[in-house]
N, C-alpha and C positions, 0 to 999 in steps of 0.2 A: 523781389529777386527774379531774374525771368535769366530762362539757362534757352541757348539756340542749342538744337539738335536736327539731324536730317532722320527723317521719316517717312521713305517712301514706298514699306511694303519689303523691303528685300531683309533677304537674310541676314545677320546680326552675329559673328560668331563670338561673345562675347562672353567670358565668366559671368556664372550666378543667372545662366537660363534656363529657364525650369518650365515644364510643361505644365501647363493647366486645364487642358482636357480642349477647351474649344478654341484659345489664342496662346500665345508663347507669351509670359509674362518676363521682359529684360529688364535689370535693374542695370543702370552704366552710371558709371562714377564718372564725369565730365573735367571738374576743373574745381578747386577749392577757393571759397570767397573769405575776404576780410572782413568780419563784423565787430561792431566794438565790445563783444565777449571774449574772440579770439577767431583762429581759423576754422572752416567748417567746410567739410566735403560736401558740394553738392549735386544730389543724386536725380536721377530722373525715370520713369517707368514708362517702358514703349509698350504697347500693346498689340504686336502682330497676328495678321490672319492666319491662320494655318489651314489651306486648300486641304479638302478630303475630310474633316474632321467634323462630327458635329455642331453645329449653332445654336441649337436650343436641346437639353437633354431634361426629360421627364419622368420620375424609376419608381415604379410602386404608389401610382396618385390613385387616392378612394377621395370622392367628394359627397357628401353627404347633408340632404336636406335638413334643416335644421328643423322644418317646421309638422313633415311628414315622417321625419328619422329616413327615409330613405335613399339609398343607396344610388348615384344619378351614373358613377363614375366607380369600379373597383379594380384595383390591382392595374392602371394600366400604367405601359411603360411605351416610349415612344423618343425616336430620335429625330431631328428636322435638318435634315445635310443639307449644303449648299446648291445641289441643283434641283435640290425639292420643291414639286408645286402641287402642295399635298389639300385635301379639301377634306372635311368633318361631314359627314352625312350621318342621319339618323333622323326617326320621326318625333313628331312635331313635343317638346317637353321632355326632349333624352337629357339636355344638359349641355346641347354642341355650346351658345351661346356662353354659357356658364364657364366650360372648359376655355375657351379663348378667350374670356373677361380675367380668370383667374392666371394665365400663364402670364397675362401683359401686367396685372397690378392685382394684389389679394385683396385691394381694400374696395373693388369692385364688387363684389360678392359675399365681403364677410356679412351684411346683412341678413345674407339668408343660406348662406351654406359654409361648413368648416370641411377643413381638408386634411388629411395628414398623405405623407410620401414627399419626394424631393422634385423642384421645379427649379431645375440649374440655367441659370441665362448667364453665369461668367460675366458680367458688365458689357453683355450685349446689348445696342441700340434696338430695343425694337419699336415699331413704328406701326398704332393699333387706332385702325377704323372702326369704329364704333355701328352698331346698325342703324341704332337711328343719333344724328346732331343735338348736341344738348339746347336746351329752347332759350339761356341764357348767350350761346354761341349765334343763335339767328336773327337774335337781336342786335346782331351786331353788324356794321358795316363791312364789305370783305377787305376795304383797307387796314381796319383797327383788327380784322381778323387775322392775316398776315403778318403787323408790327406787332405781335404778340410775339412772334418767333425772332429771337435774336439774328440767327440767320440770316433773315430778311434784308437784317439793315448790313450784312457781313459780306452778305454775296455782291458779285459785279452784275450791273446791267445785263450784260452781255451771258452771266451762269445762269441769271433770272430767267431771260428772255429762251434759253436751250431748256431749261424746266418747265417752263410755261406749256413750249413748243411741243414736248415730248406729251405735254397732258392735252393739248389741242382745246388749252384754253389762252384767250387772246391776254397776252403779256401785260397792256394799259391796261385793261380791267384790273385785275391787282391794285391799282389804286383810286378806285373808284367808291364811292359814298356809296353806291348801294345800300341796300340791307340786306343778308344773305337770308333772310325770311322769304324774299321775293322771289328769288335765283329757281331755276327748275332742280327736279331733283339730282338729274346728272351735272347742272352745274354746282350745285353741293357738293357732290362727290368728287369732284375733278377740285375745288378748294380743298378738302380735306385732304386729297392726295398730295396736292401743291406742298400741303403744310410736311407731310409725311418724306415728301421728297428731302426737303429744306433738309431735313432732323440726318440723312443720308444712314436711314436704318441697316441693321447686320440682317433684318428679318420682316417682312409685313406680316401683319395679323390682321384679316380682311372678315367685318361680320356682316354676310348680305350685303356687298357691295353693288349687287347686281340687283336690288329693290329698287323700283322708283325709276327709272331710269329707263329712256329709249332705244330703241334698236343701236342705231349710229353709237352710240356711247357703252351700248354694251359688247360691241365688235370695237371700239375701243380697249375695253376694260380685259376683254381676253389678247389682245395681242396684248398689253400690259404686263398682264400674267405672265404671258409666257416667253417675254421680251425681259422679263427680269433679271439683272445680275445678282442678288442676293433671294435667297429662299422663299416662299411664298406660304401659310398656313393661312388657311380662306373658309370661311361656312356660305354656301350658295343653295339656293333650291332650284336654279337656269340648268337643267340637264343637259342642254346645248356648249353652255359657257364650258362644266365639268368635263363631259367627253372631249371637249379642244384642248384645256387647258392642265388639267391634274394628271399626274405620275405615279400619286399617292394616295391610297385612301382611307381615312379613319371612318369606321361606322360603327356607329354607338347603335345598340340593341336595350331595349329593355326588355329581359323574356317573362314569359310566367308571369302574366298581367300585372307588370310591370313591380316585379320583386327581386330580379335578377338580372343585374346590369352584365354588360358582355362589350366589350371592345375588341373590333378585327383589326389591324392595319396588314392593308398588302399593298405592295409597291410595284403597280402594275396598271395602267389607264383604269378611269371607271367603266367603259362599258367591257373589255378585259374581266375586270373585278363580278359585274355583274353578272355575265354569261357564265364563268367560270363557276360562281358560287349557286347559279341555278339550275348547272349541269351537276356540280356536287348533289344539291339539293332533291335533284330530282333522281339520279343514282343511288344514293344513303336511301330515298324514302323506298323508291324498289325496292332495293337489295333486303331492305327492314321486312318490307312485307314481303317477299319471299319466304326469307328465312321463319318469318311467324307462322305462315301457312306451312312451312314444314315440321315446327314446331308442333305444331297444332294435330297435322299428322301421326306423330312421333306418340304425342300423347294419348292419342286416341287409342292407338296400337297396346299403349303400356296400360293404359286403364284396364281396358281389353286383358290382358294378360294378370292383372291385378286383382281384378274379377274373380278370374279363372280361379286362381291358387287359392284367393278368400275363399270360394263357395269351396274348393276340395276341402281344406282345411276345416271347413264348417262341419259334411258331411262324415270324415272320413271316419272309421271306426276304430275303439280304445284298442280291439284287439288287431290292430295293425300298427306296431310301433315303428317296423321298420317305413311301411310308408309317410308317417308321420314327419320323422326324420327328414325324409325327400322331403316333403312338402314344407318345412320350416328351411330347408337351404332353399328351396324356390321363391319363399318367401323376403329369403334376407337375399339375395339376387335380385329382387322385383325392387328392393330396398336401395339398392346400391344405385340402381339403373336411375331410378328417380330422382339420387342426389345428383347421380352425372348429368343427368337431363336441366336439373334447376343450376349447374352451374354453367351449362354450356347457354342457358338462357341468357344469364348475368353477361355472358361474352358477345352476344349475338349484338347485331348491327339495330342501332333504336334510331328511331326515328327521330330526323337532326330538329334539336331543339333550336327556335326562330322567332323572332317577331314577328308575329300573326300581322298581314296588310288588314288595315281599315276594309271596312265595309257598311255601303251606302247605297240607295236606289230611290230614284223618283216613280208616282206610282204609273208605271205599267197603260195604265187605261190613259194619259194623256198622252188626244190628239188635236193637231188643230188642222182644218179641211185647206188642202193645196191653194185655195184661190182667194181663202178670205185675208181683208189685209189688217194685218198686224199691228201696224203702226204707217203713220205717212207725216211726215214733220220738213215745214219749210222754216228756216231761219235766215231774213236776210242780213242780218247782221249778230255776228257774235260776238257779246260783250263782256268783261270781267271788271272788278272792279265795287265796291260801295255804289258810287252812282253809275257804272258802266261804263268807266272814262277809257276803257283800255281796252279797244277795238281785236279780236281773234281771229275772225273769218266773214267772209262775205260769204252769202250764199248759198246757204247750207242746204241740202234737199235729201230726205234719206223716205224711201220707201220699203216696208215689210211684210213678203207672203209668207203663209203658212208656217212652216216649221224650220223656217230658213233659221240659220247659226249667223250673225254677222260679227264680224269684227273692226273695231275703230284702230289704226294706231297713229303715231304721226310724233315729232319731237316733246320733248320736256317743254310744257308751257304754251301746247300749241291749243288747250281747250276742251282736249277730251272729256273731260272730269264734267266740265264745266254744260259742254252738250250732254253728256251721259245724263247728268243730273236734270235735263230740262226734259230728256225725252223720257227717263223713269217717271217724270211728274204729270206724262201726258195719259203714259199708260197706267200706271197708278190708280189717275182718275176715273177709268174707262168702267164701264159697268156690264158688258156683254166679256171682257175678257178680263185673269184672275193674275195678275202681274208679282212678282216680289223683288223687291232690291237688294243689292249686295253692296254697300260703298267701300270705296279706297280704303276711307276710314272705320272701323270697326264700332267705333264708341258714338258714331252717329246712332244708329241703332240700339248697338247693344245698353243695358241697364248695367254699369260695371259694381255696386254691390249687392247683386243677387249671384246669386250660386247658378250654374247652366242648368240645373233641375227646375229650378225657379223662375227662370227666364222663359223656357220652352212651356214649362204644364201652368200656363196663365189661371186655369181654372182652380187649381189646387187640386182635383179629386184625385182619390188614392190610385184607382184606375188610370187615370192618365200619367201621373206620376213613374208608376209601373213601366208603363210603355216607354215615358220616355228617357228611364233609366236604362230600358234595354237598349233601345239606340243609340243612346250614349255609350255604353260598353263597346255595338259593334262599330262606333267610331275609335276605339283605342283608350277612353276614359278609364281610370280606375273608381275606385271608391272615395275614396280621398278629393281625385280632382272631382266629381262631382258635385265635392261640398267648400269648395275653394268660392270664391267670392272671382268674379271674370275677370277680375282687375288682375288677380293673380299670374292668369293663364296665360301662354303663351298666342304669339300673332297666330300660329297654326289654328291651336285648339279655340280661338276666339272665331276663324274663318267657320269651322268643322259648322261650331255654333249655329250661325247663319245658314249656312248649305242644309244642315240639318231643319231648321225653323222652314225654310224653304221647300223642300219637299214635305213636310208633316200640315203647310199652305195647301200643298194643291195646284201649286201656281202653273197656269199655261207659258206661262213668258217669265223669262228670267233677265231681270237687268246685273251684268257683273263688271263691276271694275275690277280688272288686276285677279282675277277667282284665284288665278293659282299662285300668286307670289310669296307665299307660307306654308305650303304644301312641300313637305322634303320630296327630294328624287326619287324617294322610293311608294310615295303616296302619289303623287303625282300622276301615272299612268293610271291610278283606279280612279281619280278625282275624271278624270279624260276621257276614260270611257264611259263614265256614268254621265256626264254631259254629253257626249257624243251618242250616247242612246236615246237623250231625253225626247220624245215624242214633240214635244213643245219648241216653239221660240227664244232664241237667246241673243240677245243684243247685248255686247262686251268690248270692254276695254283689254288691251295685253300687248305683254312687248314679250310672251311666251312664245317661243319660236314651235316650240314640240304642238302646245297647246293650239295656236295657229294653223299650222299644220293640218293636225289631225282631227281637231273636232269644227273648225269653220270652213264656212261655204262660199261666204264672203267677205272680200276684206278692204277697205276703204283706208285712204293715208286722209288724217283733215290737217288743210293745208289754210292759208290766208285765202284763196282762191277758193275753197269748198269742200267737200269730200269727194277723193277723187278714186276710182278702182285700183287696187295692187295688184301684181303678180305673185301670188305666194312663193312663187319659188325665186324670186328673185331677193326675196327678204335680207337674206345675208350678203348683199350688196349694199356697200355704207354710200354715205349720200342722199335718204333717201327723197330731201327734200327738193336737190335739184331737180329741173324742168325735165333733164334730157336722161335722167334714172331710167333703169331697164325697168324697174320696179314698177313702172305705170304702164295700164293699158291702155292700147290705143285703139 
């Protein structure tokens, strides 16, 4: 039975329409068919937008660790309106991930966390990026990746080729054999998007879209954002991307070492959100101590007086009733004053309870002398590949003094990784200088079932253990994640991991891929300046623009031609591989 109906968005004034909170649900009676039971009405359900209204509504959600009993997520309630381009902040093991796995599908997370509270989507499309591509999807060709979506085969050349165009990926590719194993990480992310477009979601749900991913393509990914016609709810840790692109902010707190979840939403930019909450912060904590120091005064005066009337009352003699008398009303006045005092305490301004920022330090005493060199590495050809078949750069020449910061960047796929890895292997082997690694990949390193107690105090002694349970704490660990197996732990708390192994090293020289791409917005500045203090050498990969910035000295694009010098400030100039980019010095 197939009924024609027009559908294009407009108003409907039709019996039997009823609001449903996010779309107007129309039932219309069309036309009645002959079947051979008899005649039968039949009906049709249009589903229109309704401008202004919420798109995703969320009332009273508590999430809750199955494995810890604890509390990730309580009481929060949250609306996602149509011009929303709202971002999830929180450090590293709050639950953001959690919370945008659970709103798009429950069966992403019933494994390891239950929920109660309401998660209204109305038969909303929504359209949810994943952080990382499942390893059964990159096996896969991006042709058969594509014909998976009905769409695909639905749409005209011509809709493909305007989706393609708008993701600034080339429209033929789509039907190419590749294997999306190969693809850089931003050409992943521009398929997955592709696929998202097709589905023409009511909502994206964006988890770390900005990992992995080049400059070019992340000044993609923010005009995207905020070129969108339908709502945006995104977890990012690019503090660049968030200040361009979000309106809204959700920040998951966990207080009280980590026993006390807390959800803010303000609907106001993030660095708005930030300044504003730091000028509270720093106001409340005054105001607190002010008032304690008067307190304190107050009290002092009253004990004083408290004193007084004791010792009269101690001394005074049986044959003096009447002043007795005085002295038990002085007493029960001294009485009164007390309770007033203990309750104008209870009133008094306390100091704003907060997620305490991490804390981290390399030791102090490394230095290395301005003139010795660091590292000096010629590569005339760079190659990837099983047997090397797949040629990267000509040319490659990098030299290192003293305590220089450098930075590599350059497109998805151009080799970074790949040179990082050979010139860790040089310094590594160096025996006058004390190098340590940091990979891409965490699980190169890391032992993923040991516990981070386990991984870090290699020797076992209970002393060292000791220690490096306190470091763990002033990384943000609680007790619990301490005895979690790494596998558990999130990308964050697996980085901490290493940065921590790394300083408790010694290391003069730090090799870091990506250091900060795990680090939330709000860790982030202290990961930065603890690097930017480091007395030592740091040779790094990053498409961190903050990071960039503020802790390197130098900065190289590797191109097929070599490494070539950047202008840092030119960074947010897309293009950056062409010849005639402001982005190169000349």
């Amino acid at each position: 039975m197939r009924v024609l109906y027009r559908n294009d968005g407009s108003w409907l004034d039709i019996p039997g329409m009823r609001d449903r909170g996010q779309r107007l649900q129309i039932l219309c009676r069309f036309e009645s068919v002959w079947m051979d039971s008899g005649l039968f009405p039949v009906y049709a359900i249009l589903y229109v937008k309704k401008e202004g209204i919420a798109m995703l509504q969320i009332k009273n959600l508590t999430i809750t660790h199955k494995k810890d009993l604890r509390d990730l997520v309580s009481g929060f309630s949250f609306c996602l309106n149509p011009k929303d381009k709202a971002v999830i902040i929180g450090e590293e093991g709050n639950g953001k991930s959690t919370l945008l796995k659970l709103i798009y599908q429950e069966r992403l997370v019933e494994e390891y966390v239950e929920y109660r509270g309401e998660i209204m989507r109305d038969n909303q499309i929504l359209g949810y990026l994943a952080q990382e591509m499942p390893p059964e999807d990159q096996k896969k060709s991006i042709c058969e990746f594509c014909m998976e979506m009905p769409q695909f085969l639905e749409w005209t050349p011509g809709e493909l080729k305007q989706a393609a165009r708008q993701l600034g990926f080339p429209v033929e590719r789509l039907y190419e054999d590749q294997k999306i194993e190969t693809l850089s990480g931003g050409e992943k992310v521009k398929l997955q998007m592709f696929r998202l477009l097709l589905q023409k979601p009511d909502a994206y749900l964006l988890d770390e879209p900005s990992n992995d991913i080049d400059i070019d393509t992340i000044l993609w990914l923010e005009q995207f954002i905020k070129d969108s016609p339908v709502p945006v709810l995104y977890v990012s840790h690019d503090e660049t991307l968030i200040e361009r692109t979000a309106n809204v902010v959700i920040h998951l707190e966990q207080r009280e070492r980590k026993t006390k979840p807390c959800a803010t939403v303000a609907r106001v930019p993030y660095r708005t959100y930030v300044e504003e909450r730091m000028a509270f912060l720093e106001k409340s904590s005054q105001q607190a101590k002010n008032e304690q120091r008067e307190y304190e005064k107050q009290m002092e005066k009253f004990q004083r007086i408290q004193q007084k009337v004791e010792y009269q009352q101690a001394v005074i003699s049986r044959q003096n009733p009447s002043g007795g008398r005085l002295l038990k009303k002085k007493m029960k006045a001294v009485k009164s004053m007390e309770r007033r005092f203990e309750k104008e305490q209870e009133n008094r301004t306390k100091v704003p309870d907060t997620e305490d920022a991490i804390f981290m330090k390399f030791g102090e005493q490394i230095q290395i002398p301005a003139g010795k060199t660091v590292l000096e590495v010629e590569i005339p050809q760079l190659t990837a590949g099983e047997r090397g078949e797949r040629i990267l750069a000509h040319n490659i020449f990098l030299r290192m003094r003293g305590s220089e910061k450098v930075c590599i960047i350059g497109k998805n796929g151009a080799g970074k990784t790949t040179f990082l890895r050979q010139a860790a292997k040089l310094l590594l082997e160096r025996t006058d200088i004390r190098a340590a690694y940091m990979p891409q990949n965490y699980e190169e390193l890391l032992k993923m079932d040991k516990t981070p107690v386990e991984f870090l105090a290699e020797s076992g002694e209970k002393e060292e253990i000791t220690r490096v349970r306190t470091y763990l704490g002033s990384m943000k660990y609680t007790a619990d994640e301490m005895s979690h197996p790494v596998r558990e732990l999130s990308g964050g708390q697996k980085a901490k991991i290493l940065l921590l192994k790394m300083s408790l090293s010694g290391a003069e020289v730090l090799i870091l891929d990506e250091p900060t791409r795990n680090f939330s917005p709000l860790s982030g500045p202290v990961i930065r300046e603890v690097l930017k203090s480091f007395g030592g050498a740091i040779l790094s990969v990053s498409h961190d623009r903050k990071y960039i910035g503020e802790v390197c000295d130098v900065v190289y694009e590797l191109t097929a031609q070599g490494l070539i010098p950047v202008s840092p400030e030119y960074l947010d100039t897309p293009d950056v591989s062409q010849t005639t980019s402001p982005r190169r010095n000349r």
